[in-house]
N, C-alpha and C positions, 0 to 999 in steps of 0.2 A: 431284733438287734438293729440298733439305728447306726446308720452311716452318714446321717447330718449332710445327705447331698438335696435333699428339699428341703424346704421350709412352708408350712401352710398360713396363712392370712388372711383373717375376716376381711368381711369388708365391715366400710362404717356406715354403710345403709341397712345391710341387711346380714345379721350374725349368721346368719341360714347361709351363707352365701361363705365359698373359700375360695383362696385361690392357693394355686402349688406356684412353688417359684423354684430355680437351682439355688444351693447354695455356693459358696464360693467354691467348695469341694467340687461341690455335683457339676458344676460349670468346668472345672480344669479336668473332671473325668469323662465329660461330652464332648471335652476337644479334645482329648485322648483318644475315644473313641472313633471320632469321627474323621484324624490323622491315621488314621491306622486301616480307616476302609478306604479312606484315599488314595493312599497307598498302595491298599490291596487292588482295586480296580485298575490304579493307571497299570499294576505289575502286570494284569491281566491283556489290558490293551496293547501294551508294548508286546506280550508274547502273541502275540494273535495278529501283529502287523495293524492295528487299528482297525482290526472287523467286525464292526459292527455287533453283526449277527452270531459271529464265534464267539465275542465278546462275551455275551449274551447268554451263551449257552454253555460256556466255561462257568459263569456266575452261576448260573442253576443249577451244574452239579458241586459245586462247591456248597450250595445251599444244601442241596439233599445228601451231600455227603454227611453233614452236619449233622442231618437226624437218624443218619444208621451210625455216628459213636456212638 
């Protein structure tokens, strides 16, 4: 199922050769994405007093939380 968020591109030296690009989609859903972890991290900093290290370790189990859904 295509979601038209890349697009591929020969080159014009060598058709053997592609290149991926975003498309306009795939481009406004990597800034979507990437507002959304922004986010998520400053939320993390803020509860944690900016520590570094707690920081750090809230993020990890939020990761591994991820793989026991």
């Amino acid at each position: 199922m295509s979601r038209n968020l890349i697009e591929e591109i020969s080159s014009n030296k060598d058709k053997r050769i592609k290149t991926l690009h975003l498309t306009k989609d795939g481009n406004d859903l990597n800034n979507q994405i990437n507002a959304e972890q922004t986010e998520k991290i400053e939320s993390i900093f803020e509860n944690v007093d900016n520590d570094w290290e707690q920081a750090m370790k809230e993020l990890a189990d939020e990761y591994v939380k991820g793989f026991k859904s």
